[in-house]
C-alpha positions in Angstrom: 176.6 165.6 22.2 179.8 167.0 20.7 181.2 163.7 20.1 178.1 162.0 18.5 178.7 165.5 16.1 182.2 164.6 15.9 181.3 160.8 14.7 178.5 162.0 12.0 180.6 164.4 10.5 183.4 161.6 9.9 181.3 158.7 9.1 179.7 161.3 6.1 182.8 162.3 4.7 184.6 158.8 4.9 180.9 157.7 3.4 181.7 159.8 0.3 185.2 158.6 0.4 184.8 155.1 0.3 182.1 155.2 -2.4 184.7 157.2 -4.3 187.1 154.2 -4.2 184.9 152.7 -6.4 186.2 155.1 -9.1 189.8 155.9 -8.5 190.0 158.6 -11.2 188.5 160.9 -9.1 190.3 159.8 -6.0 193.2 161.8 -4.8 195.7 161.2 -2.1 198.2 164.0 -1.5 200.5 165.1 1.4 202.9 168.0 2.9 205.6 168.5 4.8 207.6 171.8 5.7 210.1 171.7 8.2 211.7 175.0 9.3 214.5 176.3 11.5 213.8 180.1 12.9 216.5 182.2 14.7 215.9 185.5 16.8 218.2 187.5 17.5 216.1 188.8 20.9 217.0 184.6 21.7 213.5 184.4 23.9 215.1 181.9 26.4 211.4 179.9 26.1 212.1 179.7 22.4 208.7 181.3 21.2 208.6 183.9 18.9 206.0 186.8 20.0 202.6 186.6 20.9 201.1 187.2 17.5 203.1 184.8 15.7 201.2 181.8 14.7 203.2 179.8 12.0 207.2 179.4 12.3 206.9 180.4 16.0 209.8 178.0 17.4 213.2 179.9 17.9 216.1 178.0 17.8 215.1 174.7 16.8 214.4 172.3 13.6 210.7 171.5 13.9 208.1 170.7 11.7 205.7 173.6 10.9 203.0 172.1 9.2 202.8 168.2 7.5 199.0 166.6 6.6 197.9 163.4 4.7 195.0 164.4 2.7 191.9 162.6 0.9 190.2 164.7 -2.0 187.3 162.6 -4.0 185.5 165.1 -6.7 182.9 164.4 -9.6 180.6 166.3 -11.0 177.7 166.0 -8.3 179.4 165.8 -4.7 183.1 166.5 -3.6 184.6 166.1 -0.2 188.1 166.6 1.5 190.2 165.1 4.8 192.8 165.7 6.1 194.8 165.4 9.2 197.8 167.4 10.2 200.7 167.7 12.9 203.2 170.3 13.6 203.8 173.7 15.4 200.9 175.1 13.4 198.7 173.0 14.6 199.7 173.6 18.5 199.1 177.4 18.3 196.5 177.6 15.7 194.1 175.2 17.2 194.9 175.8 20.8 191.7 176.5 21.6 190.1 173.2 19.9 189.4 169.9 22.1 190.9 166.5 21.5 191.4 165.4 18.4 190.1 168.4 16.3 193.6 169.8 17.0 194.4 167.7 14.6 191.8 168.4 11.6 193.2 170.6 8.6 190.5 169.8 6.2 187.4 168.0 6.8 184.2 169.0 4.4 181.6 167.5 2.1 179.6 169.3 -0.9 177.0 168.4 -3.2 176.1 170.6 -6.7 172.6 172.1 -6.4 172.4 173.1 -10.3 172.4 170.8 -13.3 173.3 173.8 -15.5 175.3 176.1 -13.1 178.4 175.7 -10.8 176.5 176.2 -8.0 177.5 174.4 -5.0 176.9 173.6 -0.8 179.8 172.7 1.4 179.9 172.2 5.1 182.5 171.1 7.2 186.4 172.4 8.0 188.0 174.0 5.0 190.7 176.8 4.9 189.6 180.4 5.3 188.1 183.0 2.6 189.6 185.7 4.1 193.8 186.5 3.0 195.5 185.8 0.0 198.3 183.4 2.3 197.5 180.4 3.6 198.8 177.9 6.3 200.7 175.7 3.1 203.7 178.0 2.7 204.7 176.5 -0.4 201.8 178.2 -2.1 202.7 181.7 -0.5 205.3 183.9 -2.3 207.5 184.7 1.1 208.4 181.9 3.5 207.1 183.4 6.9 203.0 184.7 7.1 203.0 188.1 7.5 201.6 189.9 10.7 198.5 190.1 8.9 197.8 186.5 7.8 198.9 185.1 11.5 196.2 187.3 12.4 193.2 186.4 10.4 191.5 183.3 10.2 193.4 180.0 8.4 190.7 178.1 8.5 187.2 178.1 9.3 184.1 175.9 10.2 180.7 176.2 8.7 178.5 176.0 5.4 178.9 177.9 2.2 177.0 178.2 -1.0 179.3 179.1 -3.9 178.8 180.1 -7.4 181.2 180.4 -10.2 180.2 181.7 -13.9 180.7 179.6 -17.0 183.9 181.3 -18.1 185.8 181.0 -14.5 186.1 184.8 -14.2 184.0 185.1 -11.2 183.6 183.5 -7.9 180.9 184.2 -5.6 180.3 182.6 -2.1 178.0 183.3 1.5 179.4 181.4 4.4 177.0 180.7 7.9 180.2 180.2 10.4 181.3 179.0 13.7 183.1 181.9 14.5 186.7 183.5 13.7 188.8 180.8 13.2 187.4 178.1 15.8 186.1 174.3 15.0 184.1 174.1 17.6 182.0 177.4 18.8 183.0 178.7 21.7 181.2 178.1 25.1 178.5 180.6 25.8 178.5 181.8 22.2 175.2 181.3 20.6 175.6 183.9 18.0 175.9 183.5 14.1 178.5 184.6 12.1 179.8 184.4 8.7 181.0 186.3 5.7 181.2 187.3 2.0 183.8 186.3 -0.7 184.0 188.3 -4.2 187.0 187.3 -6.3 187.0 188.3 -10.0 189.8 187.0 -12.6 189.6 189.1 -16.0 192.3 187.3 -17.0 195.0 184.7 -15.7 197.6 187.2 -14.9 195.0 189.5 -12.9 192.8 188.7 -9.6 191.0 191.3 -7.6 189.0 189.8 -3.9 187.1 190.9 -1.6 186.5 189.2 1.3 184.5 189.9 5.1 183.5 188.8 8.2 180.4 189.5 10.8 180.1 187.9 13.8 180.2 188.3 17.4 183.3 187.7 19.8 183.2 186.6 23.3 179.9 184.8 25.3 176.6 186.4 24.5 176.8 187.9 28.1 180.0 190.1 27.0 180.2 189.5 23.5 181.3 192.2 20.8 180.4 192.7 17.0 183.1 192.6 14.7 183.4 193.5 11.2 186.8 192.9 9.1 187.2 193.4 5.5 190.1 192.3 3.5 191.0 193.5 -0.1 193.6 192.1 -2.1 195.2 192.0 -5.8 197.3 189.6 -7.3 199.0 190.9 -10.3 201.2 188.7 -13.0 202.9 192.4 -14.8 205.5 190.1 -16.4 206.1 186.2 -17.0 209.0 186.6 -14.1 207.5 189.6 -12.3 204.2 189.5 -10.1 202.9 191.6 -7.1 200.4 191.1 -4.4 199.0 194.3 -2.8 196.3 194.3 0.0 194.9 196.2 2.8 192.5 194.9 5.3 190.2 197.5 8.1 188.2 196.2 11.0 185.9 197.3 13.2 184.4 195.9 16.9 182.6 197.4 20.0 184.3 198.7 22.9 182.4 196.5 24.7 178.6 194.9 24.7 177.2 198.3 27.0 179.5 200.5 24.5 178.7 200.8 20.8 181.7 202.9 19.7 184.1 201.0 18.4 187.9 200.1 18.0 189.9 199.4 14.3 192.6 197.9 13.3 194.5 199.1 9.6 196.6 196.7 7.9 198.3 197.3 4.4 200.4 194.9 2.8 202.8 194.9 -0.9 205.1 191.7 -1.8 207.2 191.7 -4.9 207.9 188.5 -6.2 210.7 188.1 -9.5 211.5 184.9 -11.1 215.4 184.9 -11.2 216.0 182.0 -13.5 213.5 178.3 -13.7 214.8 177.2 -10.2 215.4 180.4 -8.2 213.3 183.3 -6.8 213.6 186.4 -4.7 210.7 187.9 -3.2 210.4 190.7 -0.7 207.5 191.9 1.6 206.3 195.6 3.1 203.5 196.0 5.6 202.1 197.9 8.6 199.6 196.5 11.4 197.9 199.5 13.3 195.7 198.1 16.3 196.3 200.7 19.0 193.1 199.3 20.9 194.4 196.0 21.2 191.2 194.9 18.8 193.3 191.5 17.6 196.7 192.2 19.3 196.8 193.4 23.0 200.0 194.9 24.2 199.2 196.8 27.0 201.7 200.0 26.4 200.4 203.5 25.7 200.4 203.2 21.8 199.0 199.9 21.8 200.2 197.3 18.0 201.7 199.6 15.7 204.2 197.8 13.9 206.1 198.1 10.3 207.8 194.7 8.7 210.0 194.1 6.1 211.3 190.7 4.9 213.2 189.4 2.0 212.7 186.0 0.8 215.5 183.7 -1.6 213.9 180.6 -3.4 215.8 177.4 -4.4 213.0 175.5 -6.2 215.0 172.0 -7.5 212.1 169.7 -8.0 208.4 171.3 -8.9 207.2 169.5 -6.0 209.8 170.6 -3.6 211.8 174.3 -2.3 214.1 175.1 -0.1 214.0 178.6 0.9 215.8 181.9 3.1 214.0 184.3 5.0 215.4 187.9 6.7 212.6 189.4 8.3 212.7 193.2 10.7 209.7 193.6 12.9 209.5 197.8 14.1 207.6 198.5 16.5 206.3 202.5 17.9 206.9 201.3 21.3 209.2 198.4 23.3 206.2 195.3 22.6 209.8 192.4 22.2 211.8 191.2 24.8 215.2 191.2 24.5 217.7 189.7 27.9 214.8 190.5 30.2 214.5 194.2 28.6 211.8 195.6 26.5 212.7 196.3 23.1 211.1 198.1 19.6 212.4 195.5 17.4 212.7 191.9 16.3 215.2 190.4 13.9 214.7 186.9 12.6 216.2 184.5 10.0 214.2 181.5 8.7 215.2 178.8 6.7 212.8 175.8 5.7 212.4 172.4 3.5 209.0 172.1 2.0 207.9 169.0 -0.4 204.4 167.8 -1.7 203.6 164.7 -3.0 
């Protein structure tokens, strides 16, 4: 049954492709690549970074972290994306997904339900509304996600209805979801789920957003509720000087038979300052308290409680392309790294990566 899904789905939005040959104007063809080279100074002799790390998580080794070919037809009526995707991403973020939907980055359709408003119906795959980082890192202000994007969704499968006012200063959208960051739903799961996005833009140097998400983890026999909200500003203060300050809270049962519940606390600040046309620094602060092991099990008495800091150097030559430095320092309350065979509190790591789009 699953693959007959699989086929409809692609034979619609290759439909709405091909028709849009017909008119190349609104025909797009675009692509990414970022290849990266991560050193740890714990040197994990499996050359994985930690548990919780979902993008860059190769130590010790040039590899390709994310690369897609992508389709994007738009008009005034209908819109849809595809695109397919390889690299270490993929193998960790999707590790959970069948076959070849490892393999999906994009795949969605939408059709305009107003004449007079920007009111619009998408289904399919498309990136998450939750965080203000997402899995293209040369849109993100710091090279490496921080412990709070790698542990949020990067994508998500579903419907939305979305709604955006005449002067672009407010976006709207209800999503009906598969779950937290899954394709397919997960077996024994017959729950729905699905979320909220508020974003407001007063102007072009200010955005405030609200995003959350309801659902239920786990098969219907065990499953949990879950509620996470994110909050985030992105502020332009200066043509060369921006900052992007969020926190997210979450909530879920202790178990099905158990309604208290467990939280996680994550707040987050990057500074980003344009040094000259073709350089930038940047530099990132954040905490991730889950001492419940709601998102991020550990086992040890205090459970996740972790501070980061990174600093981030910019080489941008081409507009299309950057080359880019990364220091990061992962603290942790209590030993969670490994270190020659020992538990450690901390993890150093240096990235470096090549990122063009075309």
């Amino acid at each position: 049954m699953n693959k007959f899904k699989i086929l409809f789905a692609t034979i619609f939005i290759m439909s709405a492709l091909t028709t849009s040959a017909q008119d190349n104007k609104n025909l797009t063809i675009s692509g990414y690549a970022e290849v990266y080279y991560s050193y740890s100074f714990n040197n994990p002799p499996d050359h994985n970074m930690p548990p919780f790390v979902y993008a860059y998580n190769r130590h010790n080794e040039v590899n390709l972290n994310l690369g897609f070919i992508k389709a994007n037809y738009n008009n005034d009526n209908v819109r849809a994306n595809l695109a397919l995707m390889a690299g270490t991403y993929t193998n960790t973020n999707l590790a959970a997904e069948p076959g070849v939907l490892k393999n999906i980055f994009e795949a969605n359709a939408g059709i305009r339900l107003s004449k007079k408003a920007d009111l619009w119906l998408d289904a399919g795959v498309f990136a998450s509304h939750i965080g203000f980082e997402s899995a293209v890192g040369k849109d993100c202000w710091v090279l490496t996600r921080g412990i709070l994007s790698d542990n949020t969704p990067y994508f998500e499968t579903g419907a939305k209805v979305s709604y955006t006012t005449d002067n672009g200063k407010f976006i709207a959208s209800a999503l009906y979801l598969n779950g937290w960051q899954r394709i397919q739903r997960q077996d024994g799961n017959n729950k729905p789920a699905g979320g909220l996005q508020l974003t407001w833009k007063p102007s072009e140097d200010v955005t405030f957003n609200y995003s959350n998400y309801l659902g239920t983890e786990g098969a219907d026999s065990v499953g949990v509720r879950r509620f996470y909200n994110n909050f985030y500003t992105v502020l332009q203060l200066a043509p060369k000087f921006g900052i992007t300050a969020g926190i997210d809270y979450g909530t879920q049962q202790k178990s099905k038979t158990d309604k208290r519940t467990n939280h996680i606390i994550s707040p987050v600040f990057i500074a980003r300052y344009m040094l000259a046309t073709q350089w930038a620094i940047a530099g990132r602060i954040e905490y991730y308290r889950d001492p419940n092991g709601m998102i991020i099990s550990t086992g040890t008495p205090n459970g996740f409680k972790t501070t980061g800091y990174s600093v981030n150097l910019d080489y941008i030559p081409f507009p299309n392309a950057v080359i880019r430095l990364e220091g990061k320092v992962l603290n942790s309350k209590d030993p969670i790294f490994i270190k020659d065979n020992e538990a450690v509190a901390a993890n150093k790591v240096i990235t470096t990566s090549i990122a063009v789009s075309f």
